[in-house]
C-alpha positions in Angstrom: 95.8 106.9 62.0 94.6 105.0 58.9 91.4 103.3 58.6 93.7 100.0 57.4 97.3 99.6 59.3 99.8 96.9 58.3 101.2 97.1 61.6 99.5 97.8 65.1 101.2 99.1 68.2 99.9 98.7 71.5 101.2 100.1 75.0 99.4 99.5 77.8 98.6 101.6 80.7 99.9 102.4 83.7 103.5 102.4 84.4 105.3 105.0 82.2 107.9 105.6 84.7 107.8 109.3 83.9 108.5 108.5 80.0 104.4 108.4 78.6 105.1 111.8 76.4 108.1 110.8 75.0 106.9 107.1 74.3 103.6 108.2 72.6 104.9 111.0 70.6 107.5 108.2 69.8 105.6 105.9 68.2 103.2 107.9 66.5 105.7 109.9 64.5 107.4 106.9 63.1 109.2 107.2 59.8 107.6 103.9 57.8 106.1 103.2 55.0 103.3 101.2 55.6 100.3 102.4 57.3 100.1 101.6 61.0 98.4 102.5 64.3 98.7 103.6 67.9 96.5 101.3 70.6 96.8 102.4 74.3 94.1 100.3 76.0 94.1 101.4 79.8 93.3 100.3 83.4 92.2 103.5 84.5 91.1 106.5 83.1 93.3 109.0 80.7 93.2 112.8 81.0 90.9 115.1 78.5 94.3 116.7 77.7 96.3 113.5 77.3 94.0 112.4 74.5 93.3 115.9 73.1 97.8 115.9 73.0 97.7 112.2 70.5 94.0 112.4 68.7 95.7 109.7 66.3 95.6 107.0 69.0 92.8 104.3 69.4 92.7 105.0 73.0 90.5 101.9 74.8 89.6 101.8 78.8 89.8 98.4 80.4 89.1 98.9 84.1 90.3 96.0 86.1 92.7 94.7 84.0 96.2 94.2 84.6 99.3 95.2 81.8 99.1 91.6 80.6 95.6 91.6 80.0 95.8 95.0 78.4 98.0 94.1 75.9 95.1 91.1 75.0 92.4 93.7 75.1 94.7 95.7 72.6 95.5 93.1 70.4 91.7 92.1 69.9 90.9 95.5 69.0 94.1 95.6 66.6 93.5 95.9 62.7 96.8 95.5 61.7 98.5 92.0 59.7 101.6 92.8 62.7 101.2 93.2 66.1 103.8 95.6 67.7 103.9 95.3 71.7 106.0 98.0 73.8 105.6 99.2 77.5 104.5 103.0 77.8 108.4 103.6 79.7 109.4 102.7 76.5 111.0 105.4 73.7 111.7 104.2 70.3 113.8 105.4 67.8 112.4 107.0 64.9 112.7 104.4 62.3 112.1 101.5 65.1 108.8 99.8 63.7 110.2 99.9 60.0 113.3 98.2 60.8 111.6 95.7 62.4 109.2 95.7 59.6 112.1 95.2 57.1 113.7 92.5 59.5 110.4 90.3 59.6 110.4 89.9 55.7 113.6 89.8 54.8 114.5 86.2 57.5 111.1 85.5 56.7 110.3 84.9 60.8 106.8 85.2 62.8 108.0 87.0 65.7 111.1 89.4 66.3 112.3 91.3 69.1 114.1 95.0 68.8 117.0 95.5 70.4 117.1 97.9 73.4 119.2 99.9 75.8 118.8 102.1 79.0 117.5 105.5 79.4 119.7 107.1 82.1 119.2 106.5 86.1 121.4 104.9 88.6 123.1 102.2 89.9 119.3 100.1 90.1 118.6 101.1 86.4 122.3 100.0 85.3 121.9 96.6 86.8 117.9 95.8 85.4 119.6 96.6 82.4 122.9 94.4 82.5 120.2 91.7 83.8 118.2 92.1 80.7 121.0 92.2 78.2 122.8 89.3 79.8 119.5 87.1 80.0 118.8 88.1 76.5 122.1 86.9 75.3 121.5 83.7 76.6 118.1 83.4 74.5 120.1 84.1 71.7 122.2 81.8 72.4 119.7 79.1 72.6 117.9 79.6 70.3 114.9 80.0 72.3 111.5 81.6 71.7 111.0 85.0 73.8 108.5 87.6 73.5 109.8 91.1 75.3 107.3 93.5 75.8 110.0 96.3 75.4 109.5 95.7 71.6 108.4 92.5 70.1 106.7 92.5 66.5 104.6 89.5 66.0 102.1 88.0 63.2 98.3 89.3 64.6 97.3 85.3 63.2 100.1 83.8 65.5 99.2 85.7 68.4 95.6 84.9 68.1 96.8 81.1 67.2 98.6 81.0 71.0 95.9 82.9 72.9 97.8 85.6 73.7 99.2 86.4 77.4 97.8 84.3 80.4 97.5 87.3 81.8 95.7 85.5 84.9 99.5 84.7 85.6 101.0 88.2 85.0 104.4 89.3 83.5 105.5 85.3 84.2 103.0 84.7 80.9 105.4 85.8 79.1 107.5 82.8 79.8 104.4 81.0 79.0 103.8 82.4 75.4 107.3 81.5 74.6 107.0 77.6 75.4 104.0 78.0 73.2 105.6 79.3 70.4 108.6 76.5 71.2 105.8 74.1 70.9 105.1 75.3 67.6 108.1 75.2 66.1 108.3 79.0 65.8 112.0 81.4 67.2 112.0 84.3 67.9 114.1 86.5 65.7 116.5 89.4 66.7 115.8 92.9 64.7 119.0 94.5 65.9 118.4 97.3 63.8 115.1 98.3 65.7 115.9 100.4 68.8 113.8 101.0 72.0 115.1 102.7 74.7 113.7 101.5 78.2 113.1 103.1 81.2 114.0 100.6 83.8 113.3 101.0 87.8 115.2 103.7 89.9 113.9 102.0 93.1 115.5 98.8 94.9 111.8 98.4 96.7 109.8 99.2 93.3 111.6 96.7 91.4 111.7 94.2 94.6 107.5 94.2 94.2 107.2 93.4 90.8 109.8 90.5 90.9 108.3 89.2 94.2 104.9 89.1 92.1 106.6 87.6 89.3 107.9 84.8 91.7 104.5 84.2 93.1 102.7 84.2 90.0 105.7 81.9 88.5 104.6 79.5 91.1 100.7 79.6 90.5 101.9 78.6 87.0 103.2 75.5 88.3 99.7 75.1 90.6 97.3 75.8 88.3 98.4 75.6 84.8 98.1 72.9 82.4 101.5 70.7 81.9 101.9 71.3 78.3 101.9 75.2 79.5 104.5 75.5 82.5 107.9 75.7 82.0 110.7 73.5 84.0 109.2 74.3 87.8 111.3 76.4 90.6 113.3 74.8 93.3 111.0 76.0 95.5 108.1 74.7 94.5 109.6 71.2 93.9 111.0 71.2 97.5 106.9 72.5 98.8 106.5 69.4 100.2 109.2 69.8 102.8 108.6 73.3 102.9 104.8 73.1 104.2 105.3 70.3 106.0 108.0 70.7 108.2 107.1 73.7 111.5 108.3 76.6 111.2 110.7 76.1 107.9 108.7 77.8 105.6 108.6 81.4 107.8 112.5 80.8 108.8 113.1 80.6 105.2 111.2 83.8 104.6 112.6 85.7 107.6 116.1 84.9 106.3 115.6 85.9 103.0 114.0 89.2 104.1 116.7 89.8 106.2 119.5 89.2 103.7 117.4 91.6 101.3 117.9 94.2 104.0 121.7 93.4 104.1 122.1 93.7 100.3 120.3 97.0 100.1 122.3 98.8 102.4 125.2 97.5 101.1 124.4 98.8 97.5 123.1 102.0 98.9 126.0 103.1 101.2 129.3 100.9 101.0 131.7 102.1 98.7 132.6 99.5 95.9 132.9 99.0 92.7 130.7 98.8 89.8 131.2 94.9 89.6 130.8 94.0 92.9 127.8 96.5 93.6 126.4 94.1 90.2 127.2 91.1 92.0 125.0 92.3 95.1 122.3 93.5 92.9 121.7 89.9 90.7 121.5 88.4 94.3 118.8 91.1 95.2 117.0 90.4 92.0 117.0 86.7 92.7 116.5 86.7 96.0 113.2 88.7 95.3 112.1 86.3 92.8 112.6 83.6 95.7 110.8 85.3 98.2 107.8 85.9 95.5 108.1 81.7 95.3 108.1 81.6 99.4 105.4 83.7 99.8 103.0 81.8 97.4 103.9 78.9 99.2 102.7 80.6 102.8 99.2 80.9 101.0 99.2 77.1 100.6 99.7 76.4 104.4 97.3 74.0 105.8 95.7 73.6 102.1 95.7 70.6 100.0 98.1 71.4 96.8 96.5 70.8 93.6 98.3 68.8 90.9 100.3 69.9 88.8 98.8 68.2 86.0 95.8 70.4 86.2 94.3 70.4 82.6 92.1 73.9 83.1 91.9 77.2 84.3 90.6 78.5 87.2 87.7 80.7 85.9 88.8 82.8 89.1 92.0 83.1 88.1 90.9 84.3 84.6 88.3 86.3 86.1 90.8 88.2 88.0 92.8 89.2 85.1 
């Protein structure tokens, strides 16, 4: 890679879902004409052979970190004018960074997402990916401000300007960048020419984990973080108060939920129907997680006093954690 890059790409690890070769070799044998890079900062530690395989990459260990606060530990170590974030399950087509390149100068935006499909799985894999598509319709739609670590090229300036991901918050920070960039006036535009293709969960239980931990970190959002930095609260945390207080809700409302969860999975898993209605029971899942994720942060609050949400700083435990 070039002492100077006009674009920097960096894929944090773990969680390749099985796709790390095809992602890495990927995205450092793009067709572009600009000089770029490769950053893979990582939690853990990378094989001799892995790094021997891509000598071109910047490869930077971050124990302790989680993906969030690897893509910050990238970025700061970034020495391109355009940041380039994209998950390591991720495999982009060939000419993927220059069309998104091309796209940022020509509409003259600050941040743009690629477009994205599938790789192939199953029935789990087909709905994260209908879920994605249709939520990211709906951004479109509005008009809103999203960054999507499948592919998102930004301005290195911008993204130093916002701070980055709170990655004390996880993969809910990426909710939180957007309202930042809202607050600044700046969209998001859409490089529909620029192609990832993602590798989304096979696993009902895999996928229920990380959207429980979005739910509960989507709740220590609304705890902890300043007001100007949360985005409209859950139901569940603006109903706490009844939830806390009242014996015994709070765990029926979690034993329900994880019994319906149970319900829902065996009905995806073994009762014949069709592709819609197996959807329909799959968006409920995914919900439903979230929920429980919400329900669970609540449990942690039992018998403690709340904090409000107008909190104006972090928790330097919270940031410590990250």
């Amino acid at each position: 890679m070039p002492a100077f890059a006009m674009i920097s790409v960096v894929i944090p690890l773990p969680d390749d879902r099985g796709q790390l070769s095809a992602c890495l070799q990927g995205f450092t044998q793009q067709q572009i004409t600009v000089p770029f890079e490769v950053i893979v900062p990582t939690a853990e530690p990378v094989s001799d052979d892995l790094v021997a395989q891509f000598p071109d990459i910047r490869w930077f260990h971050r124990p302790g970190l989680r993906i969030n606060g690897l893509y910050n530990a990238g970025a700061a170590e970034a020495r391109g004018k355009y940041l380039y974030i994209s998950e390591s399950h991720c495999v982009p087509q060939a000419d993927c960074l220059q069309q998104a390149f091309n796209y940022m100068r020509k509409a003259n935006v600050k941040v743009a997402c690629s477009a994205s499909d599938g790789l192939p799985g199953n029935f789990v894999s087909d709905g994260e990916q209908r879920t994605f598509e249709e939520d990211f319709l709906r951004w479109q739609s509005a008009r809103k401000s999203k960054v999507a670590i499948r592919g998102t090229m930004i301005e290195r300036a911008l993204w130093e300007q916002v701070g980055g991901f709170h990655a004390e918050y996880g993969h809910f920070s990426e909710m939180m960048i957007g309202r930042k960039l809202e607050s600044l006036d700046v969209r998001t535009g859409f490089a529909e020419s620029s192609w990832v293709s993602h590798g989304n969960q096979v696993c009902l239980r895999e996928l229920a984990n990380e959207l429980i931990e979005y739910g509960e970190d989507e709740c220590r959002c609304s705890h902890l973080a300043a007001p100007d930095e949360q985005p409209n609260a859950s139901r569940e945390w603006l109903q706490r108060e009844k939830l806390l207080n009242r014996c015994g809700r709070l765990k029926r409302e979690q034993w329900l939920e994880w019994a319906r969860q149970q319900i829902r999975a065996i009905a995806m898993n073994y009762v014949p129907m069709n592709s819609d209605r197996r959807y329909d029971y799959f968006l409920n899942y995914w919900r439903a997680a979230i929920r429980t994720g919400r329900l669970n942060y609540l449990a942690t609050l039992k018998g403690q006093a709340i904090a409000p949400a107008t909190a104006t700083t972090k928790p330097v435990a919270a940031r410590q954690a990250a």
